[in-house]
N, CA, C and O atoms as a DFTB+ gen file, in Angstrom:
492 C
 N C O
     1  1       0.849      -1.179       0.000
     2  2       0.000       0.000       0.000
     3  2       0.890       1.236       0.000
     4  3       1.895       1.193       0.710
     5  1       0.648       2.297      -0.689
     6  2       1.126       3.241      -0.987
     7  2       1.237       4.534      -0.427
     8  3       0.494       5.291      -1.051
     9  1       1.923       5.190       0.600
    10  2       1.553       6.585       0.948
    11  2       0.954       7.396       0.577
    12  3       1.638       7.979      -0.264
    13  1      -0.292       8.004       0.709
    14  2      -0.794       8.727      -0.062
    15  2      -0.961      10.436       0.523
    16  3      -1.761      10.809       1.380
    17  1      -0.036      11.233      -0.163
    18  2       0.044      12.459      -0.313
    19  2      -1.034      13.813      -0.883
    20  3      -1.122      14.405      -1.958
    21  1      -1.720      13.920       0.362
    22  2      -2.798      15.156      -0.537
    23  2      -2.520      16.762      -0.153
    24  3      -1.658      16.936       0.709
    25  1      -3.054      17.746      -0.611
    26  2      -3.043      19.448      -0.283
    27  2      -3.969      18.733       0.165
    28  3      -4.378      17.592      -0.049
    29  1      -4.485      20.312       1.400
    30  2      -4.977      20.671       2.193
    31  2      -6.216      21.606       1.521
    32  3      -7.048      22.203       2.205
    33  1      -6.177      21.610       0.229
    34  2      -7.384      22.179      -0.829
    35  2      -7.618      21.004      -1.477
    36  3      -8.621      21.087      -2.186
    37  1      -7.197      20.171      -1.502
    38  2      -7.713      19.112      -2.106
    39  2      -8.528      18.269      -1.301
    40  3      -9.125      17.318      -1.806
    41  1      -8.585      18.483      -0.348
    42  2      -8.966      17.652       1.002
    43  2     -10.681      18.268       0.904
    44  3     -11.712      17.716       0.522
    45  1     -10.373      19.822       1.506
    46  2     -11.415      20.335       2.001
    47  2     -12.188      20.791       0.570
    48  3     -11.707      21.089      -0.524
    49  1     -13.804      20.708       1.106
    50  2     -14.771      20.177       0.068
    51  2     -14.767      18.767      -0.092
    52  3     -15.360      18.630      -1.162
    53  1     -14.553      17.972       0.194
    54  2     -14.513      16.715      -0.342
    55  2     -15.769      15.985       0.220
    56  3     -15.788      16.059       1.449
    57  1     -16.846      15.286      -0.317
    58  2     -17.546      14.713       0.193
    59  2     -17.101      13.460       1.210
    60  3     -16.130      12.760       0.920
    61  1     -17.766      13.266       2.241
    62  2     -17.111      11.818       3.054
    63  2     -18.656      10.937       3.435
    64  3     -19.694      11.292       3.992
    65  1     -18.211       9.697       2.853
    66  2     -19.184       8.622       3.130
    67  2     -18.941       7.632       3.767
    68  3     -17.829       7.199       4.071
    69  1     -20.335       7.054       4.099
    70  2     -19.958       5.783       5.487
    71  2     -19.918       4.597       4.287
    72  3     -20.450       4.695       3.181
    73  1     -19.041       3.294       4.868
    74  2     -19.077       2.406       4.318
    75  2     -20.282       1.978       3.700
    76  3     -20.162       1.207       2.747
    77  1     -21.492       2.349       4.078
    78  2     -22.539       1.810       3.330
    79  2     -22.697       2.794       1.644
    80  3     -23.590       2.628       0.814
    81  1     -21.824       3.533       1.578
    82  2     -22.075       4.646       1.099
    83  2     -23.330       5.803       0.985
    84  3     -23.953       6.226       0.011
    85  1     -23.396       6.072       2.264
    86  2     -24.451       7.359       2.374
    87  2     -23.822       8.472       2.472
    88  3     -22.837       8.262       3.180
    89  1     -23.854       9.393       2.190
    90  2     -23.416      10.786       2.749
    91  2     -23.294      11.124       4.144
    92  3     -24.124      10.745       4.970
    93  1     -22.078      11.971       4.497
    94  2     -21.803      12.090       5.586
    95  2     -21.877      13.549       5.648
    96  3     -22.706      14.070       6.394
    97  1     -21.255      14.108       5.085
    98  2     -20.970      15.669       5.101
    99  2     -20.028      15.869       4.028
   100  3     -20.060      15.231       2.976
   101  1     -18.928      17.044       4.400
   102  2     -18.260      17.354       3.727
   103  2     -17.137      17.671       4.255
   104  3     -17.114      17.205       5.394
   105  1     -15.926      18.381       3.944
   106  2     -15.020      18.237       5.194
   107  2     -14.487      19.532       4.735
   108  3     -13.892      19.729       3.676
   109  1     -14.875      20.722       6.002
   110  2     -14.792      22.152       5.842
   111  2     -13.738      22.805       6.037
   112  3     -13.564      23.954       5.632
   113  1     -12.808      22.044       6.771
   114  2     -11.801      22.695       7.328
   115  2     -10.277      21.346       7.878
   116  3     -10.572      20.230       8.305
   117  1      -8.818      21.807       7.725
   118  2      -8.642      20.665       8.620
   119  2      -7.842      21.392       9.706
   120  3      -7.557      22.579       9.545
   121  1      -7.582      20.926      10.473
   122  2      -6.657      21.246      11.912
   123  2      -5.493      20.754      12.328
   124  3      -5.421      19.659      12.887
   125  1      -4.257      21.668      12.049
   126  2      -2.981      21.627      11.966
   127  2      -2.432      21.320      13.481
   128  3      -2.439      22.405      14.062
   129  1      -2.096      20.588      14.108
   130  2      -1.292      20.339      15.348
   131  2       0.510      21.037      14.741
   132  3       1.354      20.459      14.055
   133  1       0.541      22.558      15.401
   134  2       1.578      23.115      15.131
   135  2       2.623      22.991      15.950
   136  3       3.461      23.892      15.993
   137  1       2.725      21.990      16.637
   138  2       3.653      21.553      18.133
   139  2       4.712      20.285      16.983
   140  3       5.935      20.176      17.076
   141  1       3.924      19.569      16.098
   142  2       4.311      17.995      15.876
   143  2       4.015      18.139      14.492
   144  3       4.462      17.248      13.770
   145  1       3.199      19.290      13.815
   146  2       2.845      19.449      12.400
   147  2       1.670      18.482      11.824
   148  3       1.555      18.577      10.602
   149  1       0.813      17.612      12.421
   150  2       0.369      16.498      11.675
   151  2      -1.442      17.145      11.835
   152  3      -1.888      18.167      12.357
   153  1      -1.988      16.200      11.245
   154  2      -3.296      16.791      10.950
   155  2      -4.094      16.546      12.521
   156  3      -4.076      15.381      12.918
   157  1      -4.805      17.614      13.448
   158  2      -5.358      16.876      14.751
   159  2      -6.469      16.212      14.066
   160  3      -6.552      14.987      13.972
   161  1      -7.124      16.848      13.699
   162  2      -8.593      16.757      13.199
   163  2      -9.559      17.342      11.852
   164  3      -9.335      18.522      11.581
   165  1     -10.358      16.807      11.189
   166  2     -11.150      17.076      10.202
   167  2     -12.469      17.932      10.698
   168  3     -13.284      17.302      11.372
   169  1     -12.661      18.905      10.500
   170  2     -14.425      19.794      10.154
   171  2     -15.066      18.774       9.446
   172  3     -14.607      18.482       8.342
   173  1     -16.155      18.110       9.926
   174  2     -17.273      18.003       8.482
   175  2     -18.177      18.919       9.276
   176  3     -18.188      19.476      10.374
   177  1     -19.011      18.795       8.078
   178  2     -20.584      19.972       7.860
   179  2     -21.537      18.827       8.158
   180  3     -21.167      17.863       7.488
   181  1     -22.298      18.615       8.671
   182  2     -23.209      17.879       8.497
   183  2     -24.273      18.499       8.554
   184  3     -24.234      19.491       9.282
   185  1     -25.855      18.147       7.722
   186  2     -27.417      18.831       8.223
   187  2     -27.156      19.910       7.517
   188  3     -26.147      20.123       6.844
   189  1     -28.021      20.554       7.666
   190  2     -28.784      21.684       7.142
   191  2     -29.142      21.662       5.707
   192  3     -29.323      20.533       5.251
   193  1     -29.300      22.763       4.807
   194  2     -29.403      23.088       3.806
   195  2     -29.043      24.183       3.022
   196  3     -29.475      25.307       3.279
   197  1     -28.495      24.019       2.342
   198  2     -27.435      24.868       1.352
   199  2     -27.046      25.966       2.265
   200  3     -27.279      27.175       2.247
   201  1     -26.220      25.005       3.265
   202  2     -24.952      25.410       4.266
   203  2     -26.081      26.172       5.782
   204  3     -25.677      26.254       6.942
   205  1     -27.121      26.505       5.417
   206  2     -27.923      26.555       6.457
   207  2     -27.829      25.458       7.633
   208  3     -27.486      24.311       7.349
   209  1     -28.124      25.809       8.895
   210  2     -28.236      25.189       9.873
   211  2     -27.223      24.003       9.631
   212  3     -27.563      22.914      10.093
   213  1     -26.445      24.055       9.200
   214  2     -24.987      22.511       9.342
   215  2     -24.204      22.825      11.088
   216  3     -23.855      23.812      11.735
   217  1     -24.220      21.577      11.244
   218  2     -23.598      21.910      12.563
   219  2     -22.324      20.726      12.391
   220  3     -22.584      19.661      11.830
   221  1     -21.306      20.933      12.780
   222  2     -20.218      20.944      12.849
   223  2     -19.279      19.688      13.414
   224  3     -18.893      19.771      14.580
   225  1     -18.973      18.750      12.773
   226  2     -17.766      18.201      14.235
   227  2     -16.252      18.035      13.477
   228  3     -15.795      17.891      12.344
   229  1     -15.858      18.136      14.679
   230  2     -14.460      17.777      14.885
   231  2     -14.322      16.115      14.915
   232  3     -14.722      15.542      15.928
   233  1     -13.755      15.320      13.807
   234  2     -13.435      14.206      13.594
   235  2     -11.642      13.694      13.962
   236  3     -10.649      14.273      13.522
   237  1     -11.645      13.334      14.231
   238  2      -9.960      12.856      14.185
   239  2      -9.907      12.290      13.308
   240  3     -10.884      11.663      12.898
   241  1      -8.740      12.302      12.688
   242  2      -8.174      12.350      11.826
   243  2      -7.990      10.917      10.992
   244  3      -8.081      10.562       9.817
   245  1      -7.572      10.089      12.714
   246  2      -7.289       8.701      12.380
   247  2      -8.564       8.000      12.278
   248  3      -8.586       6.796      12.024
   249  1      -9.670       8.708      12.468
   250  2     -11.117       7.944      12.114
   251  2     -11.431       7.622      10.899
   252  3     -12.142       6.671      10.573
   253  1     -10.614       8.855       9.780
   254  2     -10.939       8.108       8.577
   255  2     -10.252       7.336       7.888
   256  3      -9.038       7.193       8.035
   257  1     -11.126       6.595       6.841
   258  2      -9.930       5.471       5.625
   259  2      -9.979       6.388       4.362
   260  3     -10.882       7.118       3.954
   261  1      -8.763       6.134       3.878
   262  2      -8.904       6.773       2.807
   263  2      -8.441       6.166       1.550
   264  3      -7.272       5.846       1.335
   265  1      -9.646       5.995       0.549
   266  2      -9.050       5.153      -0.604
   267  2      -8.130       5.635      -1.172
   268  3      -8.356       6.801      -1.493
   269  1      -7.103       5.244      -1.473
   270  2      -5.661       5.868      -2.107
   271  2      -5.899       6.181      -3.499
   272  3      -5.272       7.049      -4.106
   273  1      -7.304       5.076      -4.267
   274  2      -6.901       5.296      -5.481
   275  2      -7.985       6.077      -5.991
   276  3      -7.768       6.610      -7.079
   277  1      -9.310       6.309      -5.363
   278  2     -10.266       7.293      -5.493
   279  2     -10.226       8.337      -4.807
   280  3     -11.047       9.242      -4.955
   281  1      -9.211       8.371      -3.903
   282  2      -9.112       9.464      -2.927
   283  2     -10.155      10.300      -2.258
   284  3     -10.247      11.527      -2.211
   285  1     -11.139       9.104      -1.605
   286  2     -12.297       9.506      -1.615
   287  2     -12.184       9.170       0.250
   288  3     -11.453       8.208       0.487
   289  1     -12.756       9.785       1.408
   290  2     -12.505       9.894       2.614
   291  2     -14.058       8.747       2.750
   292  3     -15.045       8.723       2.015
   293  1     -13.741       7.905       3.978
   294  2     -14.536       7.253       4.449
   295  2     -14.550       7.110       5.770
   296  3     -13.500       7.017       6.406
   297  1     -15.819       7.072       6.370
   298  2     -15.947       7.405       7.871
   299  2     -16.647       6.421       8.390
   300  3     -17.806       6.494       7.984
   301  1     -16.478       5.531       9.105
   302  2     -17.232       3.872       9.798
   303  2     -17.969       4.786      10.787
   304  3     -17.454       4.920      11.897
   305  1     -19.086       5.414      10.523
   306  2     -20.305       5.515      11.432
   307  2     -21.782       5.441      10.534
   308  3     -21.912       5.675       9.332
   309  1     -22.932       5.004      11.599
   310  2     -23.926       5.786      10.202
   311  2     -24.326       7.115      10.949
   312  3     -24.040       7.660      12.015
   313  1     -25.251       7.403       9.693
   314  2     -25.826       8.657       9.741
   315  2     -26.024       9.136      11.998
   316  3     -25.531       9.866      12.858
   317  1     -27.132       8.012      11.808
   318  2     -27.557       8.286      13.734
   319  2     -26.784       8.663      14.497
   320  3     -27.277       9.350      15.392
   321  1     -25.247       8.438      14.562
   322  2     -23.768       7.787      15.138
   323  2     -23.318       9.292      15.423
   324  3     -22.915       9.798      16.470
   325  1     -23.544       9.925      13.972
   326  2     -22.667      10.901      13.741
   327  2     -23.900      11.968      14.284
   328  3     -23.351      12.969      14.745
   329  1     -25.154      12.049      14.359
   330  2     -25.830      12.749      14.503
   331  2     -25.792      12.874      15.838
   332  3     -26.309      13.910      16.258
   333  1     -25.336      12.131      16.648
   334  2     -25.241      11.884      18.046
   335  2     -23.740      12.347      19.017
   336  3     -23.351      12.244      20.181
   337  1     -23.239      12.906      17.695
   338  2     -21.662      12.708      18.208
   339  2     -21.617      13.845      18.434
   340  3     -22.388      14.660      17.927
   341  1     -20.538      14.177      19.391
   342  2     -19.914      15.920      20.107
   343  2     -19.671      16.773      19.062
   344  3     -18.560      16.637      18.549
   345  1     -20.533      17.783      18.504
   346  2     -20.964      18.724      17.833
   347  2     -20.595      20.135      18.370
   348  3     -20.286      20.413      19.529
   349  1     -20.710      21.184      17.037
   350  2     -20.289      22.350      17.151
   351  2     -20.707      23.371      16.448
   352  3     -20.576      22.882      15.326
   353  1     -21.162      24.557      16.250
   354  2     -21.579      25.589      15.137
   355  2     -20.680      26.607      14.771
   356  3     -20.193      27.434      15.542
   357  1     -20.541      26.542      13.925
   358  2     -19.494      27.479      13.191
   359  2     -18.971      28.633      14.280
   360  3     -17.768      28.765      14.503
   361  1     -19.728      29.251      14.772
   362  2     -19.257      30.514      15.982
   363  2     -19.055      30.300      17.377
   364  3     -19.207      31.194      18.209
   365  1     -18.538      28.517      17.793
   366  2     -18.056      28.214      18.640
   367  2     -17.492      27.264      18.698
   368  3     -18.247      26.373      19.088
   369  1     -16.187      26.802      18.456
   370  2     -15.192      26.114      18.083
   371  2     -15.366      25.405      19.202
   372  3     -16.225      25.739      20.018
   373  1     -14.318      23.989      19.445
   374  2     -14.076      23.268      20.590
   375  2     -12.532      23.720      20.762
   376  3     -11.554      23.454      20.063
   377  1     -12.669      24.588      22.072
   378  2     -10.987      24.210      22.883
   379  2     -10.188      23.131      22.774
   380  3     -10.365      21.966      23.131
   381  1      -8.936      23.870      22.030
   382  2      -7.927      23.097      21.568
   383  2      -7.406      22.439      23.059
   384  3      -7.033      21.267      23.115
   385  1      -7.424      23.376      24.321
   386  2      -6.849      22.758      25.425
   387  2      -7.695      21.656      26.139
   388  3      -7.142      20.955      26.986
   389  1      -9.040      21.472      25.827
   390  2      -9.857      21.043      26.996
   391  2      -9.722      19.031      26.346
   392  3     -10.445      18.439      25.545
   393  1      -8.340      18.462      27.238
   394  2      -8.514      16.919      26.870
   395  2      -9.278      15.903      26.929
   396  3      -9.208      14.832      26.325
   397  1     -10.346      16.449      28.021
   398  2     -11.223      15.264      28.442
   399  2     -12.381      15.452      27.260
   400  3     -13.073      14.436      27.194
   401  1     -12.650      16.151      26.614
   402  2     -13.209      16.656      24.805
   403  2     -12.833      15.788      23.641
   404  3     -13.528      15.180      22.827
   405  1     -11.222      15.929      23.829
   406  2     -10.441      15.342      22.907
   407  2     -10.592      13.651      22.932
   408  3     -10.804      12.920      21.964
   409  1     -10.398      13.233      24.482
   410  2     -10.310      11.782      24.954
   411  2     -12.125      11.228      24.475
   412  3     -12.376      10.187      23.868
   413  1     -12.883      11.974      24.823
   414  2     -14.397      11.578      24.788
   415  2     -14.482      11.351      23.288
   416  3     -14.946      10.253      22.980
   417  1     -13.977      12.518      21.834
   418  2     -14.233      12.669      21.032
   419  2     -13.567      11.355      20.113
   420  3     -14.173      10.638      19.317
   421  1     -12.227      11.302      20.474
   422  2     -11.272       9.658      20.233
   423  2     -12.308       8.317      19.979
   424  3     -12.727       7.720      18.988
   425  1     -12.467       8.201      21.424
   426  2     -13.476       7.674      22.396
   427  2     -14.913       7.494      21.681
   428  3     -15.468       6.407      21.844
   429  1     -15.412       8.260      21.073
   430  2     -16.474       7.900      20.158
   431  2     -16.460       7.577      19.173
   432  3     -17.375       6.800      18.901
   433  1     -15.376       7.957      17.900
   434  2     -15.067       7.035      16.948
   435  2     -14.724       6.045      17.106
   436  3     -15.055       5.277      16.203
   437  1     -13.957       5.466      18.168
   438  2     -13.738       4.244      18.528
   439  2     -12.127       4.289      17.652
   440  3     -11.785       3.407      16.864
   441  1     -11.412       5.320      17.947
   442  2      -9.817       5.205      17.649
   443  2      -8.902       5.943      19.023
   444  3      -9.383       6.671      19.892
   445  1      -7.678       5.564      18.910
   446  2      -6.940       6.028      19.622
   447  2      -6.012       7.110      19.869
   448  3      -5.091       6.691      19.167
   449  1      -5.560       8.248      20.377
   450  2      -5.215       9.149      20.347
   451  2      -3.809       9.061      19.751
   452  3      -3.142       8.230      20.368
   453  1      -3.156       9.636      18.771
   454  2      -1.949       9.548      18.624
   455  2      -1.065      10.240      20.261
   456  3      -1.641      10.961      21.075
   457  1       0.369       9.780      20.376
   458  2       1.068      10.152      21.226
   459  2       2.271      10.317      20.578
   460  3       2.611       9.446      19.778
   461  1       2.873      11.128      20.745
   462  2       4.424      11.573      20.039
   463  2       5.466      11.804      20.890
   464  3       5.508      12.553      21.866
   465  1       6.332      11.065      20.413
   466  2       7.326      10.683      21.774
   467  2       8.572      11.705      21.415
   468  3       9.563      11.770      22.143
   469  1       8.442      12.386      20.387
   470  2       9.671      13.415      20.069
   471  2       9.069      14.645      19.579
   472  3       8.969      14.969      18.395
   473  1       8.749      15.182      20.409
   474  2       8.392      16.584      20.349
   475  2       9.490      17.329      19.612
   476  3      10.671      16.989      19.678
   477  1       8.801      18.931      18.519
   478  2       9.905      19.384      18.139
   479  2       9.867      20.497      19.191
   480  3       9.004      21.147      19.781
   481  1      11.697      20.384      19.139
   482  2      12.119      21.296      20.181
   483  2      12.040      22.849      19.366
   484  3      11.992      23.231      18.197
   485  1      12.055      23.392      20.547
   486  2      12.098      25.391      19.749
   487  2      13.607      25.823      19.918
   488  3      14.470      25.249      20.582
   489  1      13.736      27.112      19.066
   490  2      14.987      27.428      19.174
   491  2      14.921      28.325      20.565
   492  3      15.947      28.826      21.025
């Protein structure tokens, strides 16, 4: 299997579907961990209508699969799963500091938190 290398405009907009293939959302934004550089987390949009009422989550990162050769994002929940999951609206972000958020949010996709054992040092 092949590393697969994408922009960060190529990403966002992208539709993301559950293995059954239903629609999930879309993926609005991603979130740079500037300590270690790696992606924390994905925005999707989910709900509303033509961007009306969409409310928001923060996905980790390692929740999704991603076909290498359709480059198409896939997310193992259904619709209910995700409708149920720790949510957000555009004009109130989730605290980057608050872990027991982060651990719960892991914790509901059912993946594990990355840990990085070599921090980059500052000058």
């Amino acid at each position: 299997m092949r590393n697969l290398i994408l922009s960060s405009t190529s990403i966002t907009g992208t539709n993301v579907t559950n293995q059954k293939g239903e629609s999930l959302g879309e993926i609005k934004d991603l979130m740079i961990d500037t300590e270690n550089g790696t992606v924390n987390y994905a925005v999707l949009s989910f709900g509303g209508f033509l961007g009306m009422g969409d409310k928001y989550f923060a996905i980790p990162f390692e929740a999704f699969d991603v076909n290498t050769t359709t480059e198409k994002f896939v997310l193992n929940v259904s619709k209910e799963r995700l409708e149920n999951a720790p949510g957000f609206d555009k004009d109130n972000w989730p605290k980057t500091s608050d872990s027991k958020y982060w651990d719960s949010l892991h914790s509901h996709y059912g993946v594990e938190r990355r840990s990085f054992v070599n921090r980059r040092e500052t000058a």
